[in-house]
C-alpha positions in Angstrom: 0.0 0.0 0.0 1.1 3.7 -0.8 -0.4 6.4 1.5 -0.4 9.4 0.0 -0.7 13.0 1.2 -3.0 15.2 -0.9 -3.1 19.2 0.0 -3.4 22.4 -1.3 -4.8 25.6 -0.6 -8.3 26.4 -0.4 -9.5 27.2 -4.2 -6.3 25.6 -5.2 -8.3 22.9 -6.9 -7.2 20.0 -5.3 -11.3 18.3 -5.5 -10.4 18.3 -9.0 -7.7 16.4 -8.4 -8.8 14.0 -5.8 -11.9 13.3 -8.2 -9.2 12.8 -10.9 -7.2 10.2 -8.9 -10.1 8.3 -8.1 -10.9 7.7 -11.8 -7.4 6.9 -12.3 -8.0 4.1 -9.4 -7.2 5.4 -6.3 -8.8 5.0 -2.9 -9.8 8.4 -1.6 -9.9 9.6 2.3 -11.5 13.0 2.3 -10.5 14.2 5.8 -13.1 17.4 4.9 -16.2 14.5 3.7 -15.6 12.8 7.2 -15.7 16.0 9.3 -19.2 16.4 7.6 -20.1 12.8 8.3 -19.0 12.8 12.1 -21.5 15.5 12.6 -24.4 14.7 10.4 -27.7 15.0 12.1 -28.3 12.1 15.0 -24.5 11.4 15.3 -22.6 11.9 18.4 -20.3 14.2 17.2 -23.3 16.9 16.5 -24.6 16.6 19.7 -20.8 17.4 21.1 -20.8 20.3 18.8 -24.1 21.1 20.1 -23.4 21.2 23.6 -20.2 23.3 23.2 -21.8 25.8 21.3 -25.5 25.7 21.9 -28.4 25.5 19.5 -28.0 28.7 17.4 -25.3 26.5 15.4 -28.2 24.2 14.3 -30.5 25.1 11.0 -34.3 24.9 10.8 -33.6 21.3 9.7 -31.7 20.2 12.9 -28.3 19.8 11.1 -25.1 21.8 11.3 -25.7 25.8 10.4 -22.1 25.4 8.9 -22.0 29.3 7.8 -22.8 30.0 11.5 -20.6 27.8 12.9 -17.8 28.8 10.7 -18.2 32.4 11.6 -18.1 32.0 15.3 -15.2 29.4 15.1 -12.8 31.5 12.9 -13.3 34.3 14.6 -11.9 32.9 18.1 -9.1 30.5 18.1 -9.8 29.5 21.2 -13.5 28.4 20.3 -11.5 27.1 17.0 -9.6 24.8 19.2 -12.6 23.1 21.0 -13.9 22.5 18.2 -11.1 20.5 16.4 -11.2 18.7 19.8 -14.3 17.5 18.6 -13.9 16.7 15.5 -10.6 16.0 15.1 -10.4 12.3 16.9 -14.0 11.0 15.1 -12.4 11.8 11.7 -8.8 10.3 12.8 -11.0 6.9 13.5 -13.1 7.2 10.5 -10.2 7.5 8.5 -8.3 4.9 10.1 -11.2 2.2 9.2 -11.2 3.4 5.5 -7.7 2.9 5.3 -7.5 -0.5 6.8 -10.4 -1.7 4.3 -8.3 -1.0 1.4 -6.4 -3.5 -0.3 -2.5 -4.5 0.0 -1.4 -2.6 -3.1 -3.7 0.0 -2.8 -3.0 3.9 -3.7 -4.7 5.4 -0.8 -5.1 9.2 -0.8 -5.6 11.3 1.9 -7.1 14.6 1.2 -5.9 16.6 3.8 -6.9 21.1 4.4 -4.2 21.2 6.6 -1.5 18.4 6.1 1.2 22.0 5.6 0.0 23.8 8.7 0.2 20.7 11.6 3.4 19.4 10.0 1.9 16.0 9.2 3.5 15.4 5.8 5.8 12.6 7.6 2.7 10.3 8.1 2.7 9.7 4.5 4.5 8.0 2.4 4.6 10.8 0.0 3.2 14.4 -0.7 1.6 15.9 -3.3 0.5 19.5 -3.4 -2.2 20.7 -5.9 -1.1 24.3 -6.6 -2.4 27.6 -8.2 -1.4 31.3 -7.8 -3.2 33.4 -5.1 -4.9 35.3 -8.0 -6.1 32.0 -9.7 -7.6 31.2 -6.1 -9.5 34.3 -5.4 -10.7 34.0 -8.6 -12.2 30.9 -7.3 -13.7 31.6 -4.5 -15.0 34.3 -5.3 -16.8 33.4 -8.5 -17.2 30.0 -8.1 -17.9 29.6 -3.8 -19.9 32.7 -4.3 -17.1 34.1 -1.3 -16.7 37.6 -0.9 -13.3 39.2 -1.7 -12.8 39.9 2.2 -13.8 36.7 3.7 -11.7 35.0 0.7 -8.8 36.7 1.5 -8.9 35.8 5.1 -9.6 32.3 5.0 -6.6 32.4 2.3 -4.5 34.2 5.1 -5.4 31.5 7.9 -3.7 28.5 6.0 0.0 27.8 5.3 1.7 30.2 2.5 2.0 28.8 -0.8 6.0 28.7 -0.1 5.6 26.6 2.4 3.2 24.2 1.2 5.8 23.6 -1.9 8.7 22.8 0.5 6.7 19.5 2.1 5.7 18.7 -1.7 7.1 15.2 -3.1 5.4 15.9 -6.3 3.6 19.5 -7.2 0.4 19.9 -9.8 -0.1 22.8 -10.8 -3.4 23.9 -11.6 -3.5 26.9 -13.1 -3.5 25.2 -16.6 -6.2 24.5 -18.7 -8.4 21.0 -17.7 -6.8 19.1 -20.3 -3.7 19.8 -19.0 -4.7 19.5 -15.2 -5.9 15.6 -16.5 -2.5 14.7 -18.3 -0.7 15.7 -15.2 -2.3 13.7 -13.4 -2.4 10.5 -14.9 1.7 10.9 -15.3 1.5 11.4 -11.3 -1.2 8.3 -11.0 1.8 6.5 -13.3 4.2 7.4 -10.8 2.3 6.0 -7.8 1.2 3.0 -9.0 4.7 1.7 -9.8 5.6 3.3 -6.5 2.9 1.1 -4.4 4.0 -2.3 -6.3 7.4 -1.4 -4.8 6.1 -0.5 -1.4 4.0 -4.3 -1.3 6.8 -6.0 -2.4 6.4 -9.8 -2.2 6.6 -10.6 1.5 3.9 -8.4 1.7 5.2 -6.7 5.2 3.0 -4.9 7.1 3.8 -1.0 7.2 5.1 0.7 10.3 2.7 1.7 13.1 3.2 5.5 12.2 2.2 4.8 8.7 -1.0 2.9 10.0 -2.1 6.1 12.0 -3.9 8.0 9.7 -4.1 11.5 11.1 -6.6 13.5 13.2 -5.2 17.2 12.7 -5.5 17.7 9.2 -9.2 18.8 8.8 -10.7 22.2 8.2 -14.8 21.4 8.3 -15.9 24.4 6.9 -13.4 25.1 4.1 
């Protein structure tokens, strides 16, 4: 098995990616899916959330008011924190059952907000950042998230610098290329890997280290 670390900044386009690599054949963890999962209506995890931060962070439906949450959360790091307390360990377990599902020579990718900013690229066998220019992801946000400039720019602020994100990269896509382009990329990458886990399973078929079997529980950012 090859575990693989995907990340990139927000409007970066690493969904595209991730859906990308799946029809190439990999097995996807979407650490940002899960967080939405753990906290669905009826779950444990929502009524944690519930009790930390009262009712007015539930819709007319009973589920999460993710907007509302969001706002109070980013606003106060503190409040930020207790919340990742919450989450964080239900999507650490969630992912580790995915992973352990997945067969021997699997690709498994871990899409990963944060894998930059809680320095967890060592968990993985190898990095890959998905990356665009900061004007290619206002751009984004803005006109495709329906984000304004202002709110764009700061939840562009609160993640890791696109510097930084490149210096834990194994391999780099960019994405500020046309589709076509973004989709030969990454089939050369999905190449790469797949030669890459038939090394890794080798023929004694050895299990991987007990840090490689620990899928992480930092690297989430709900309400991207």
């Amino acid at each position: 098995m090859l575990t693989v670390g995907l990340t990139g900044g927000i409007g970066a386009g690493k969904s595209e990616v991730s859906r990308l690599l799946v029809e190439c054949g990999a097995v996807l963890i979407d650490a940002d899916r899960i967080a939405r999962e753990v906290v669905a209506p009826g779950t444990p995890g929502l009524a944690a959330v519930v009790e930390a931060f009262g009712e007015e962070v539930l819709g007319a439906d009973g589920g999460l008011d993710r907007p509302k949450l969001g706002s109070i959360v980013f606003a106060d790091p503190e409040k930020l924190a207790v919340l990742n307390s919450i989450v964080h360990p239900l999507v650490g377990a969630r992912s580790r059952e995915l992973e352990a599902a997945a067969a021997e020579d699997a690709v498994v990718v871990h899409d990963v907000p944060l894998l930059a900013e809680n320095g967890l690229a060592p968990l993985y066998d190898l990095v890959i950042v998905v990356d665009a220019s900061p004007e290619t992801q206002l751009d984004r946000l803005v006109r495709l998230r329906g984000m304004t400039e202002e709110d764009a720019r700061a939840r562009m602020a609160a993640q890791a610098t696109r510097d930084k994100r490149r210096e834990i990269a194994d391999v780099v896509i960019d994405n500020d290329v046309p589709l076509e382009d973004l989709q030969r990329r990454v089939k050369e990458v999905w190449a790469d890997l797949v030669r890459r886990a038939k090394a890794a399973s080798g023929p004694s078929g050895a299990p991987r280290s007990p840090q490689e079997q620990d899928p992480p529980d930092r690297g989430v950012e709900p309400f991207e």
